[in-house]
N, CA, C and O atoms as CSV, one atom per row, in Angstrom:
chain,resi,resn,atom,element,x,y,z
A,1,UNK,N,N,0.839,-1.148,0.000
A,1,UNK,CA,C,0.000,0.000,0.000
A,1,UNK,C,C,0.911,1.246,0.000
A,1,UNK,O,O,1.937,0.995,0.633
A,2,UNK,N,N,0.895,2.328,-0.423
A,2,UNK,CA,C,1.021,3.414,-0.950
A,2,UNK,C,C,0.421,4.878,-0.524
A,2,UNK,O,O,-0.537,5.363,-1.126
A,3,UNK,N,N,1.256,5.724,0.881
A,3,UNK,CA,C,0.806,6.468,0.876
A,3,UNK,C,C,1.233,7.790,0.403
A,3,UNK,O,O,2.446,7.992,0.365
A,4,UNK,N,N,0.569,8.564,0.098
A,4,UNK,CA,C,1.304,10.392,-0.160
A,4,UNK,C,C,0.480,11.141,0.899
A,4,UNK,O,O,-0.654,11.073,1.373
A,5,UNK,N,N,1.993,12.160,1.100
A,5,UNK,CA,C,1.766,12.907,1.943
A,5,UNK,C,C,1.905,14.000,1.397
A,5,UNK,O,O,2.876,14.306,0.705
A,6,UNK,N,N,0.930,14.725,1.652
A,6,UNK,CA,C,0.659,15.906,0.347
A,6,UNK,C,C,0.874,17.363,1.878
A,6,UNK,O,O,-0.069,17.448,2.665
A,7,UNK,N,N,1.881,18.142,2.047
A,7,UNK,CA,C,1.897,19.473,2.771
A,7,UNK,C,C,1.385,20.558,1.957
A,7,UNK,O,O,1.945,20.908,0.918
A,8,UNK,N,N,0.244,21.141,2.446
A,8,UNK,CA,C,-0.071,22.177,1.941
A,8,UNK,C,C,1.216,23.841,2.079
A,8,UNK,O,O,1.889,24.316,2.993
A,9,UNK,N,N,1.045,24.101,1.034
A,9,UNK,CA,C,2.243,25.888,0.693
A,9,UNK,C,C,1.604,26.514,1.922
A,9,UNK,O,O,0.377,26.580,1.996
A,10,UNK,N,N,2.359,26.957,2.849
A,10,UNK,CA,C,2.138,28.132,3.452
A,10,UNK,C,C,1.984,29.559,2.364
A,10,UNK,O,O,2.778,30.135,1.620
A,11,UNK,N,N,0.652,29.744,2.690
A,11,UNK,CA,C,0.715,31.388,1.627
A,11,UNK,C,C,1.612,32.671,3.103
A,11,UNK,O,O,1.156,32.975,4.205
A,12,UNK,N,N,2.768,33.044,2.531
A,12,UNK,CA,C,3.514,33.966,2.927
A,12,UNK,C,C,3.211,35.395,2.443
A,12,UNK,O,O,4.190,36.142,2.447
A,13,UNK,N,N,2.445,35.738,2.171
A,13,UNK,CA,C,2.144,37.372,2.071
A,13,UNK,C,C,2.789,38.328,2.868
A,13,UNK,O,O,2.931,38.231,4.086
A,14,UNK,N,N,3.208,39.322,2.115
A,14,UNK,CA,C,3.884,40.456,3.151
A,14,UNK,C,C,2.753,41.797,2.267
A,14,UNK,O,O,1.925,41.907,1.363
A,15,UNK,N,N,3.650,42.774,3.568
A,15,UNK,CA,C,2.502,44.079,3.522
A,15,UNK,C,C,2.927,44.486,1.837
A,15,UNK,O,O,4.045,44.469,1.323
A,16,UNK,N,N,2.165,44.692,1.484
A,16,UNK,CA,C,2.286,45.842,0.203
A,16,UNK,C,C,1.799,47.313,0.644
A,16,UNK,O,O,0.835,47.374,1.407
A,17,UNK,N,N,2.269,48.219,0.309
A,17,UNK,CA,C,1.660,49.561,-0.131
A,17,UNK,C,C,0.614,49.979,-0.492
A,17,UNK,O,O,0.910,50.451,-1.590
A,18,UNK,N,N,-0.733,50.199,-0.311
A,18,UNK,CA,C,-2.058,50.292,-1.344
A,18,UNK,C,C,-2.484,51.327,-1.071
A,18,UNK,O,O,-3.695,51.537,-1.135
A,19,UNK,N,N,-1.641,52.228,-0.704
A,19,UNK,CA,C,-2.173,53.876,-0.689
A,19,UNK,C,C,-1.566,54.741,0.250
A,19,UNK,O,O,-1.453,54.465,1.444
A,20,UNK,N,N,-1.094,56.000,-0.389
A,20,UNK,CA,C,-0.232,56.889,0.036
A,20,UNK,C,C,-1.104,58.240,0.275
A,20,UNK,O,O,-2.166,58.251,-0.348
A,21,UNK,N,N,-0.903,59.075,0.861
A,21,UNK,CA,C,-1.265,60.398,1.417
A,21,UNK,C,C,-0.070,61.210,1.318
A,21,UNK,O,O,0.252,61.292,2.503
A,22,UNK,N,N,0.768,61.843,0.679
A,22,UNK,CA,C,0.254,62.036,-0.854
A,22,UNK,C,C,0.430,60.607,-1.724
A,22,UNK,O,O,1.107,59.630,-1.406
A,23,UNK,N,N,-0.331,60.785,-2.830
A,23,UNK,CA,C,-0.445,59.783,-3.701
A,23,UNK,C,C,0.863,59.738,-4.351
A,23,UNK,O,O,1.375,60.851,-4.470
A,24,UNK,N,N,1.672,58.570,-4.890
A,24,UNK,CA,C,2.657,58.410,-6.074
A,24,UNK,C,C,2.314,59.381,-7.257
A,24,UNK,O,O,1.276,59.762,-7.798
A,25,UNK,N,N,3.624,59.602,-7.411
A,25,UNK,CA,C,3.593,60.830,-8.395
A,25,UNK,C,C,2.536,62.088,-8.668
A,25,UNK,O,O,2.259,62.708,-9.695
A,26,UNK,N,N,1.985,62.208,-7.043
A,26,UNK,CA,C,0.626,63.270,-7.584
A,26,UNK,C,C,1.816,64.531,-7.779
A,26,UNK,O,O,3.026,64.339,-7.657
A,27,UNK,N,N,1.107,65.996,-8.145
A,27,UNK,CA,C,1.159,66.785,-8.264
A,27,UNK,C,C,0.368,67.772,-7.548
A,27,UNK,O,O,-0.742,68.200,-7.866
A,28,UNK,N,N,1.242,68.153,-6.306
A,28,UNK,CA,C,-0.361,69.222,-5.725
A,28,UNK,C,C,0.203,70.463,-5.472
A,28,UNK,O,O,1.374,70.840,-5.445
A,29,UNK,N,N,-0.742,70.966,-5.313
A,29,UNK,CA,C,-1.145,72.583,-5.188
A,29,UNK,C,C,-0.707,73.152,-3.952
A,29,UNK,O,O,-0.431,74.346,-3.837
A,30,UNK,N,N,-0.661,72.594,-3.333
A,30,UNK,CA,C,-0.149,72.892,-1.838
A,30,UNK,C,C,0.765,71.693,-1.232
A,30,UNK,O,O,0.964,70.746,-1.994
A,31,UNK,N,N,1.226,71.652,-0.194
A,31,UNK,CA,C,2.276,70.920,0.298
A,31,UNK,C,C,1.652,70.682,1.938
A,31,UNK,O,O,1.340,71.429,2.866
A,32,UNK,N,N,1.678,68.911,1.649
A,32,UNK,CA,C,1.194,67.992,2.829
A,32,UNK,C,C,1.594,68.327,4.110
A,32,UNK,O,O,2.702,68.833,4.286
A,33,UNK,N,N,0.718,68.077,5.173
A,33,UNK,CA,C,1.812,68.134,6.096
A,33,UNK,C,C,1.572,67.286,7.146
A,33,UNK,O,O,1.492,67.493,8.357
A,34,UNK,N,N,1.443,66.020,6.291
A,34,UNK,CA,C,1.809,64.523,6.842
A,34,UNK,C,C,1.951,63.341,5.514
A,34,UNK,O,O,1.188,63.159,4.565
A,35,UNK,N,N,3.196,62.668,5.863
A,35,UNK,CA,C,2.799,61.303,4.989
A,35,UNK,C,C,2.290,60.156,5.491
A,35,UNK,O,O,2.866,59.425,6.296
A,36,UNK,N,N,1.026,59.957,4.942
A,36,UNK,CA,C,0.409,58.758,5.459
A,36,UNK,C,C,0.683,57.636,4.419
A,36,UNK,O,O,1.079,57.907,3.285
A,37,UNK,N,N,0.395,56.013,4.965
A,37,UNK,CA,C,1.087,55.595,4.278
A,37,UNK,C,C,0.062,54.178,4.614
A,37,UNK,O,O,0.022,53.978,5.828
A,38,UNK,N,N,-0.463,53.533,4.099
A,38,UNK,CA,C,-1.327,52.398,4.626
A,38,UNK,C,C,-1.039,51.372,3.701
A,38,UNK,O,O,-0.795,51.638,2.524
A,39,UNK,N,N,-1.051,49.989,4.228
A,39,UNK,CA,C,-0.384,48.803,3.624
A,39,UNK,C,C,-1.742,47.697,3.826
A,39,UNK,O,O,-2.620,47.834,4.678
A,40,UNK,N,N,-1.640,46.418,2.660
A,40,UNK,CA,C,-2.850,45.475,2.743
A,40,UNK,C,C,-2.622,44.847,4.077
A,40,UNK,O,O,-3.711,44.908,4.648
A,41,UNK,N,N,-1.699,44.241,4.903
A,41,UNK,CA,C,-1.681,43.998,6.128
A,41,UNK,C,C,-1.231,44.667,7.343
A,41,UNK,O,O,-0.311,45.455,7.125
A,42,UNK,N,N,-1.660,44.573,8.732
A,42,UNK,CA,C,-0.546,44.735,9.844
A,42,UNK,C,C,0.502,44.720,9.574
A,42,UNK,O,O,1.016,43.850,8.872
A,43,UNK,N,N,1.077,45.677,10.062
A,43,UNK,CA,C,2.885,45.858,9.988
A,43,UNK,C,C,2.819,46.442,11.723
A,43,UNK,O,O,1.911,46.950,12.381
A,44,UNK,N,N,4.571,45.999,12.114
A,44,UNK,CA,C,5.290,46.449,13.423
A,44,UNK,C,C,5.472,48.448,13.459
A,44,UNK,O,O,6.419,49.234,13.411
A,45,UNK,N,N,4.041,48.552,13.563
A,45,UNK,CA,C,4.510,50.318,12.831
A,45,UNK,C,C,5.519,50.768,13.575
A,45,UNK,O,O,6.261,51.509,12.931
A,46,UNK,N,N,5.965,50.534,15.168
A,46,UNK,CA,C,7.153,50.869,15.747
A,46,UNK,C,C,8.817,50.476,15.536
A,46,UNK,O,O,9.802,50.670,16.247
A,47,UNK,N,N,8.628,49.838,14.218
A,47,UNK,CA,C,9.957,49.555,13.605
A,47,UNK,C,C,9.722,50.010,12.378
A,47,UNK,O,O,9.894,49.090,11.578
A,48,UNK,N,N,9.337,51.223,11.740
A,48,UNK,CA,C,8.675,51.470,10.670
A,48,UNK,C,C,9.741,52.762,10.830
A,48,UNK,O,O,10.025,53.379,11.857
A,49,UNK,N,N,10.257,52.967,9.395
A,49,UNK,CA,C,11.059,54.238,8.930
A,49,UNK,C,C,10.303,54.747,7.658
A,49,UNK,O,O,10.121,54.162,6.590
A,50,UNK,N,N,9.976,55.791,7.994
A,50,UNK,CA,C,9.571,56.884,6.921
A,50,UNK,C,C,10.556,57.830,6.462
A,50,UNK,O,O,11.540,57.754,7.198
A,51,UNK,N,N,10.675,58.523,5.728
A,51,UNK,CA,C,11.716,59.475,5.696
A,51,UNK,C,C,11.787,60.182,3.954
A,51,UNK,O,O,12.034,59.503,2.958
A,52,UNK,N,N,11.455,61.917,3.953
A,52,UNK,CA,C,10.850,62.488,3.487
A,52,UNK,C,C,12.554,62.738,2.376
A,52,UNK,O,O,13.619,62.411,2.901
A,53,UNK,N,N,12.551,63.120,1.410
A,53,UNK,CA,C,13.606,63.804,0.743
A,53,UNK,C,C,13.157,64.887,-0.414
A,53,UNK,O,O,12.159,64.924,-1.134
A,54,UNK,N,N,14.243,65.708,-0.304
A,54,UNK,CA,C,14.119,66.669,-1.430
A,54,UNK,C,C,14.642,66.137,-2.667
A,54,UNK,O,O,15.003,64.971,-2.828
A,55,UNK,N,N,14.665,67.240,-3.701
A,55,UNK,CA,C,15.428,66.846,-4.854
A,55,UNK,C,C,16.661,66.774,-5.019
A,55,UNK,O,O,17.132,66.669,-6.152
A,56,UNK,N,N,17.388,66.814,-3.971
A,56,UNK,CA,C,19.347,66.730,-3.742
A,56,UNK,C,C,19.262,65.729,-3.183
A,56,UNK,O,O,20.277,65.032,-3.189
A,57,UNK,N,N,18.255,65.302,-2.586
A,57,UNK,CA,C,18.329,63.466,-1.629
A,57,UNK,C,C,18.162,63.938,-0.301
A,57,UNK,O,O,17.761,62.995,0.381
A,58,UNK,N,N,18.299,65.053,0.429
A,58,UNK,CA,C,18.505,65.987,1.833
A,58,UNK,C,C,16.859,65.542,2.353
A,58,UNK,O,O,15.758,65.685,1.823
A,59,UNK,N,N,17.258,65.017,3.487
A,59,UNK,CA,C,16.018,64.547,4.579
A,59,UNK,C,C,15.188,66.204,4.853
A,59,UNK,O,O,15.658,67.273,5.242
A,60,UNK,N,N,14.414,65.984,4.630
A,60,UNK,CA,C,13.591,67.500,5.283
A,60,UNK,C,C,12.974,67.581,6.897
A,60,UNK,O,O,12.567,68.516,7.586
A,61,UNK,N,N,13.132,66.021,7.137
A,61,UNK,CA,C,12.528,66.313,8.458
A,61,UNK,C,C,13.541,64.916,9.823
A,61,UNK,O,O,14.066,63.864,9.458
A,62,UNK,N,N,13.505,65.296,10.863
A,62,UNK,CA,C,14.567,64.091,11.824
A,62,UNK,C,C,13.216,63.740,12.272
A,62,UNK,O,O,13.348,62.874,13.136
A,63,UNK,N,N,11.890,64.031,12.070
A,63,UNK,CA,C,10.690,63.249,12.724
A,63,UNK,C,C,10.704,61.760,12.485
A,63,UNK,O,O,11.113,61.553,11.343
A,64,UNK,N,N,10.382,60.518,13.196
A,64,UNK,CA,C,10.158,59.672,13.315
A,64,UNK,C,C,8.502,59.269,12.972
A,64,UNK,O,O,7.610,59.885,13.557
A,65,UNK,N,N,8.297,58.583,12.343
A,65,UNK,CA,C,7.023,57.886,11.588
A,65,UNK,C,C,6.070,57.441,12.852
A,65,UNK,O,O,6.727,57.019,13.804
A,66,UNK,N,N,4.587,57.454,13.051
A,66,UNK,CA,C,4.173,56.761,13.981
A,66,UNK,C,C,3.322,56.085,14.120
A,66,UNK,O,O,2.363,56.822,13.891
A,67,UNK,N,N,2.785,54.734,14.445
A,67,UNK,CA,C,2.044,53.935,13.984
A,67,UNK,C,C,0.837,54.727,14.501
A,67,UNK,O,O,0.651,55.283,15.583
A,68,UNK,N,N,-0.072,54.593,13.199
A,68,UNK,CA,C,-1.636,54.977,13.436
A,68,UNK,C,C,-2.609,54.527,14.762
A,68,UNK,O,O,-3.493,53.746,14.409
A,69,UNK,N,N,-2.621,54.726,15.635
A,69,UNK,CA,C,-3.624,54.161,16.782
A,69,UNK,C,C,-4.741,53.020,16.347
A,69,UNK,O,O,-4.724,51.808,16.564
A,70,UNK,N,N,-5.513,53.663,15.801
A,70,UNK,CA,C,-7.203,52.772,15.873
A,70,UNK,C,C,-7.127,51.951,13.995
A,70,UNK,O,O,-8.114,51.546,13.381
A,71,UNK,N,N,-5.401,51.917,13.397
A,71,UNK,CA,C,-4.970,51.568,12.198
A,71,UNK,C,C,-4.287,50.843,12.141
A,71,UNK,O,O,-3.277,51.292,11.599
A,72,UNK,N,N,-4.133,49.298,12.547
A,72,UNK,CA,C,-2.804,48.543,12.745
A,72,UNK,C,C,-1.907,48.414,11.306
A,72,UNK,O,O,-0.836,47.807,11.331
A,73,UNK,N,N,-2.348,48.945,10.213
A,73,UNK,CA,C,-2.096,49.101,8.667
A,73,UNK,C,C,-1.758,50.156,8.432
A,73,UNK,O,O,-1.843,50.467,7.244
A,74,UNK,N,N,-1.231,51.195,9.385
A,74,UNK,CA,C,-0.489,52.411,8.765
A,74,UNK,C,C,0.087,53.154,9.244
A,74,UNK,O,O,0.336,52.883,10.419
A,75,UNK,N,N,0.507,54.148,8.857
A,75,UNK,CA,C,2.313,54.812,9.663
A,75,UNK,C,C,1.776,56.640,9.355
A,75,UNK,O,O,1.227,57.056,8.334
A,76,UNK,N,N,2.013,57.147,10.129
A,76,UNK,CA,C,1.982,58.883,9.371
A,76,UNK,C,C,3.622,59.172,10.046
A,76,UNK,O,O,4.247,58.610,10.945
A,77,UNK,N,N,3.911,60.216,9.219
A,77,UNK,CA,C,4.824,61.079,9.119
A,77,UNK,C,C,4.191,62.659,9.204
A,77,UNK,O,O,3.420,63.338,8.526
A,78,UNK,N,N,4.798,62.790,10.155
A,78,UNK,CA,C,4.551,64.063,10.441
A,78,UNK,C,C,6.121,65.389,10.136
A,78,UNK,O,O,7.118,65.713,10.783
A,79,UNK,N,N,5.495,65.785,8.761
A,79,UNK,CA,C,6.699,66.848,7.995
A,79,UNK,C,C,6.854,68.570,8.351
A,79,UNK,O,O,5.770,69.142,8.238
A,80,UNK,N,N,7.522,69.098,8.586
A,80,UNK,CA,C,7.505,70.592,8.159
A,80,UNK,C,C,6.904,71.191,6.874
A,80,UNK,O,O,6.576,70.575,5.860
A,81,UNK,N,N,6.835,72.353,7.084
A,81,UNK,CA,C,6.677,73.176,5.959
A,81,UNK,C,C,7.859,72.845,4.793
A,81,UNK,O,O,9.054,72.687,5.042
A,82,UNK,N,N,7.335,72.792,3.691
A,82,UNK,CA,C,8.258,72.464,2.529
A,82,UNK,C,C,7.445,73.049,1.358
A,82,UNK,O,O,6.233,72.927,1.180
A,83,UNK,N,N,8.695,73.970,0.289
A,83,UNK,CA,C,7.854,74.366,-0.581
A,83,UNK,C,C,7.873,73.653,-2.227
A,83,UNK,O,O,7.978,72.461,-2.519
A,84,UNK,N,N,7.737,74.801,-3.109
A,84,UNK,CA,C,7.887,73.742,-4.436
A,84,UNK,C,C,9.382,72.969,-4.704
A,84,UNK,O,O,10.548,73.324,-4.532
A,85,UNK,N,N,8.585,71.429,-5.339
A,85,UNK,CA,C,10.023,70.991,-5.694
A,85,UNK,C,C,9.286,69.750,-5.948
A,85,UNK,O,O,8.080,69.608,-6.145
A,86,UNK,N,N,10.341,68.766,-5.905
A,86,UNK,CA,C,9.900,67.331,-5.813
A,86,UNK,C,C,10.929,66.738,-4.844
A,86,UNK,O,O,12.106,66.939,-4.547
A,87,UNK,N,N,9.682,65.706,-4.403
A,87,UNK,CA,C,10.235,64.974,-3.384
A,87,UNK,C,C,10.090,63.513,-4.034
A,87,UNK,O,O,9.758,63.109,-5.148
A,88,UNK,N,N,10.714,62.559,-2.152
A,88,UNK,CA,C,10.864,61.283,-2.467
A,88,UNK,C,C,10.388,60.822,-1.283
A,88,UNK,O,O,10.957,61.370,-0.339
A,89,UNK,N,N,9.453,59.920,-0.921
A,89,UNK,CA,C,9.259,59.455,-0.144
A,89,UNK,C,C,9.735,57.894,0.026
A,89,UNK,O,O,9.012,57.075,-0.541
A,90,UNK,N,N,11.053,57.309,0.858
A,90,UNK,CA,C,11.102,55.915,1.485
A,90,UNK,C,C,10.653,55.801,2.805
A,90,UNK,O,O,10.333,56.575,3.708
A,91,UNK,N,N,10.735,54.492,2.619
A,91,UNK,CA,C,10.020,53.703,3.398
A,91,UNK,C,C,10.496,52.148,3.909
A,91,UNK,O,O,10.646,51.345,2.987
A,92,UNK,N,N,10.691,51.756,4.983
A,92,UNK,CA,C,10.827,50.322,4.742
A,92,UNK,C,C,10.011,49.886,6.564
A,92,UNK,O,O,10.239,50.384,7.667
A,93,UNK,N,N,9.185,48.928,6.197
A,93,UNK,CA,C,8.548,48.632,7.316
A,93,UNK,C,C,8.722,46.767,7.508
A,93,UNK,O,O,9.318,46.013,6.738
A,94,UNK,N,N,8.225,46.520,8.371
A,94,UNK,CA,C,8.352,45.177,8.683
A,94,UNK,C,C,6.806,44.548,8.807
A,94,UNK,O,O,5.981,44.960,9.622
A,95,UNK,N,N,6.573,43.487,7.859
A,95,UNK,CA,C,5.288,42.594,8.143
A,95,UNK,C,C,4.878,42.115,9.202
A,95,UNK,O,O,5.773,42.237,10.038
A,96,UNK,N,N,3.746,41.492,9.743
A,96,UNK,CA,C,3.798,40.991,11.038
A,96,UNK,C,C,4.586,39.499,10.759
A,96,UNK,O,O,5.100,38.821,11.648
A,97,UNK,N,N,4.558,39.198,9.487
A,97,UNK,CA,C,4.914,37.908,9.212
A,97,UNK,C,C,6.549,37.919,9.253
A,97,UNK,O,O,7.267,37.019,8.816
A,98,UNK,N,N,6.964,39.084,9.847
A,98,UNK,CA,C,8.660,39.312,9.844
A,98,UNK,C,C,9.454,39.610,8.691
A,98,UNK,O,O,10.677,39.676,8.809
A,99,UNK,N,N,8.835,39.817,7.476
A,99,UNK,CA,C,9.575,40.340,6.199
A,99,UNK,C,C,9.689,41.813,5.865
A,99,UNK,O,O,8.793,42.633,5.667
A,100,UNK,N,N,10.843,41.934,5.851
A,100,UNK,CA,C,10.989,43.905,5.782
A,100,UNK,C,C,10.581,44.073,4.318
A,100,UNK,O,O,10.925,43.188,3.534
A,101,UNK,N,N,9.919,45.064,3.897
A,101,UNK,CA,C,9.387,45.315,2.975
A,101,UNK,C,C,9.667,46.957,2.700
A,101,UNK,O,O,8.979,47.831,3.227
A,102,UNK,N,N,10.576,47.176,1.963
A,102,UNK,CA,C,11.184,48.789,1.512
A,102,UNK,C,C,10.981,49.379,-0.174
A,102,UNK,O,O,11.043,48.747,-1.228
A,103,UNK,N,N,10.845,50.141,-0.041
A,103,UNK,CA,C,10.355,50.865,-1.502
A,103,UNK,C,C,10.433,52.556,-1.382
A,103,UNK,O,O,10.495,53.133,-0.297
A,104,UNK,N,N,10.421,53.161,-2.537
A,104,UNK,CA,C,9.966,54.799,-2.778
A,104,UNK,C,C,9.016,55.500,-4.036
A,104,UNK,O,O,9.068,55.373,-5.259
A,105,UNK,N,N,8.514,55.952,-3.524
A,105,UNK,CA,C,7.825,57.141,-4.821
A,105,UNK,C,C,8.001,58.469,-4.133
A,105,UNK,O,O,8.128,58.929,-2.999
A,106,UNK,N,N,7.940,58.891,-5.517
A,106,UNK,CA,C,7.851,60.476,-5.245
A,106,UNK,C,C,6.804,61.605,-6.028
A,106,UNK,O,O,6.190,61.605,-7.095
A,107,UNK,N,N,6.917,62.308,-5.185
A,107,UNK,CA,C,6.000,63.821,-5.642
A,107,UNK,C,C,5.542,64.590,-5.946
A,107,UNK,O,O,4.339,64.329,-5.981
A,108,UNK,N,N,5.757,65.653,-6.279
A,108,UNK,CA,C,5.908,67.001,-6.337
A,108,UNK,C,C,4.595,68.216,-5.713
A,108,UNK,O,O,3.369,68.190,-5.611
A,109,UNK,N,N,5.696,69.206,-5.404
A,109,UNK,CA,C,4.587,70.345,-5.378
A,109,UNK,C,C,4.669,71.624,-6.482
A,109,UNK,O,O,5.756,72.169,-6.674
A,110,UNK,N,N,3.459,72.067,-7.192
A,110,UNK,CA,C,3.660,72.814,-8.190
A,110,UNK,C,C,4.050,74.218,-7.570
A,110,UNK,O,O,3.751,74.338,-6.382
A,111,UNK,N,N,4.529,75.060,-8.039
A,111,UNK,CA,C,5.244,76.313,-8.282
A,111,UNK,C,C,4.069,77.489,-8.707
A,111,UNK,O,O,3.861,78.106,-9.751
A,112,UNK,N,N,3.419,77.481,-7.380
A,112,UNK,CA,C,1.892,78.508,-8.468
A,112,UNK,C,C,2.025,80.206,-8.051
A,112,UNK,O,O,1.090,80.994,-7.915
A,113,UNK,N,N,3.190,80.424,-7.932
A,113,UNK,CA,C,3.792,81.595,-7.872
A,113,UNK,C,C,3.999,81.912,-9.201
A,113,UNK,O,O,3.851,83.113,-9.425
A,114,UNK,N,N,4.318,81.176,-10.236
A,114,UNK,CA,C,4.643,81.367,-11.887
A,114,UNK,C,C,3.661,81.872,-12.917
A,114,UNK,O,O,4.000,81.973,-14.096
C-alpha cells in the first residue's frame, strides 16, 4: 500500500503599499503636512522608517514615523513646511509575518507663484 503525503504551501504574504497620502507621483497645489502611508496587512509600525527627501536626496525632516492608533495598517509622518520641488518618499517597514518590505515614490509640489 502506498501512501502520499501531500503538505499544503504556506501562503507567505507580506505588507504591500495600497495607498499613500500624498499619492505616487501626484502633483499638488499645496504641500502635505503629513505622509500617510497604509499597507494590505498589519505591519510592526514601531519599527517602521519613513523618511521624506528633497530633490538633492537631503532629509527634510529628523521626525520619526508613527504607527496609526485605531490603524494597525499604517504609519503617518509628520513633515515641516516644505515648498515647491519634488520629493521622495522611502520607506521600509516590517510585516507581522517578519519580512521587511522597503520601496519609494515620489512627488511634487507645483510652483503657483509662476
Amino acid at each position: 500500500m502506498m501512501f502520499l503525503l501531500v503538505q499544503p504551501k504556506s501562503a507567505m504574504a507580506h505588507a504591500t503599499l495600497v495607498k499613500s497620502d500624498p499619492p505616487r507621483r501626484a502633483s499638488l497645489s499645496e504641500a502635505p503636512k503629513q505622509v500617510q502611508l497604509w499597507f494590505n496587512e498589519e505591519i510592526e509600525g514601531n519599527y517602521a522608517s519613513v523618511t521624506l527627501l528633497d530633490a538633492d536626496k537631503n532629509s527634510v525632516t529628523d521626525a520619526e514615523p508613527e504607527p496609526v492608533a485605531d490603524d494597525l495598517k499604517s504609519i503617518v509622518l509628520d513633515i515641516p513646511e516644505i515648498g515647491p520641488g519634488s520629493y521622495t518618499v522611502e520607506y521600509r517597514v516590517l510585516s507581522v509575518d517578519g519580512h521587511v518590505v522597503e520601496s519609494s515614490f515620489g512627488f511634487r509640489i507645483k510652483d503657483i507663484t509662476q
